[in-house]
C-alpha positions as CSV (number, residue, x, y, z in Angstrom):
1,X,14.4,18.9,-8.7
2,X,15.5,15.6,-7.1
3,X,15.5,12.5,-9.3
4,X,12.4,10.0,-7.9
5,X,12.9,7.0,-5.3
6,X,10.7,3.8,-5.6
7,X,10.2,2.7,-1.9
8,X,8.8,-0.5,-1.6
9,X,6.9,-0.5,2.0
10,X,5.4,-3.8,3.7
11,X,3.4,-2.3,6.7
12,X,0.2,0.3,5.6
13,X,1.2,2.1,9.1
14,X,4.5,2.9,7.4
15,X,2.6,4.8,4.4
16,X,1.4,8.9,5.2
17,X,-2.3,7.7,5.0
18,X,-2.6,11.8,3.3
19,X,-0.2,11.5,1.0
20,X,-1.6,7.7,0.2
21,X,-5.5,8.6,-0.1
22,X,-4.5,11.4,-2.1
23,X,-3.7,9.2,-5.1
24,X,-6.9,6.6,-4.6
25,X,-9.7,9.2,-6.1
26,X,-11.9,8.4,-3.2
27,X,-12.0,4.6,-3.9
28,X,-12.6,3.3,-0.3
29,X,-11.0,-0.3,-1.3
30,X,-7.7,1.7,-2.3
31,X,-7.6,3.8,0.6
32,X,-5.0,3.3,3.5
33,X,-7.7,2.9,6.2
34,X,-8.5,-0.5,4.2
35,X,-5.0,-1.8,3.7
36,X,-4.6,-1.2,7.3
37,X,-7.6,-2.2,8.7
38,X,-6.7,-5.6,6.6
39,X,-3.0,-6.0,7.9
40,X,-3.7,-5.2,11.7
41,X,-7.0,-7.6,11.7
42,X,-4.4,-9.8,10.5
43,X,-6.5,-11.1,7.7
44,X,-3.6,-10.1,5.5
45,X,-0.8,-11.6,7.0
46,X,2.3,-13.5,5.5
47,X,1.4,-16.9,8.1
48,X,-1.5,-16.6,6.0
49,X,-0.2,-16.4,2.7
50,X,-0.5,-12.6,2.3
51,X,2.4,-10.4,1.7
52,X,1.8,-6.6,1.0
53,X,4.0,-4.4,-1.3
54,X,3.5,-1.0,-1.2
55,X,5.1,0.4,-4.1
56,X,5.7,4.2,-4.2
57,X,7.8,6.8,-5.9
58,X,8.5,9.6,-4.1
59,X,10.1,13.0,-5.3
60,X,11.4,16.1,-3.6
61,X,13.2,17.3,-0.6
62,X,12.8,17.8,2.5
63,X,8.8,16.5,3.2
64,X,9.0,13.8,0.9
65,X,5.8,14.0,-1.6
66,X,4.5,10.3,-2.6
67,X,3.8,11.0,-6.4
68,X,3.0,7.1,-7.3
69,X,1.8,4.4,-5.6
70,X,0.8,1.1,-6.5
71,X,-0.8,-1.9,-3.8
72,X,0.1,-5.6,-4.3
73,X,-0.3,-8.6,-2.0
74,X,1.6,-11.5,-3.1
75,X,-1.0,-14.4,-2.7
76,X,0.7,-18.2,-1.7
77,X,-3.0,-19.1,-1.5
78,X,-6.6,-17.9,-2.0
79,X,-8.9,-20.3,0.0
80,X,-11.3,-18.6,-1.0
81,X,-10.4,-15.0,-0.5
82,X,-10.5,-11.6,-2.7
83,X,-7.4,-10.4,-4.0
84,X,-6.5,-7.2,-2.9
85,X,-5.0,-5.0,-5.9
86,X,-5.2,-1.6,-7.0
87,X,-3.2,0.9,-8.7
């Protein structure tokens, strides 16, 4: 078996949403629709002070399987808002 890879991903659309909401156990504020719907409202934006990390560890060959994952936004400022952060 291959030895893992930690990706690091900024853009949700970059992420296999089936591979991502496979890890989430249904949580709907962990799933990819929400970290997309929140990056291409552009609520979660870096002009904003938002910066997603998409941290993953992948293992295998061939189709890639995402066995980890882990969602951060790096907040410059809250103004108010909810910090986004699962594991």
């Amino acid at each position: 078996m291959s030895q893992p890879t930690l990706k690091i991903i900024e853009n949700a659309s970059e992420l296999p949403a089936a591979d991502w909401d496979g890890l989430t156990d249904g949580d709907p504020t962990l799933s990819h629709a929400f970290f997309l719907a929140l990056q291409e409202s552009g609520c979660a934006m870096p002009k904003f002070g938002w910066q997603a990390q998409f941290i993953t560890l992948w293992q295998g060959t061939g189709n890639e399987r995402n066995k980890k994952k882990c969602c951060d936004f790096q907040v410059e400022n809250l103004f108010g808002s909810i910090l986004a952060r699962g594991q």
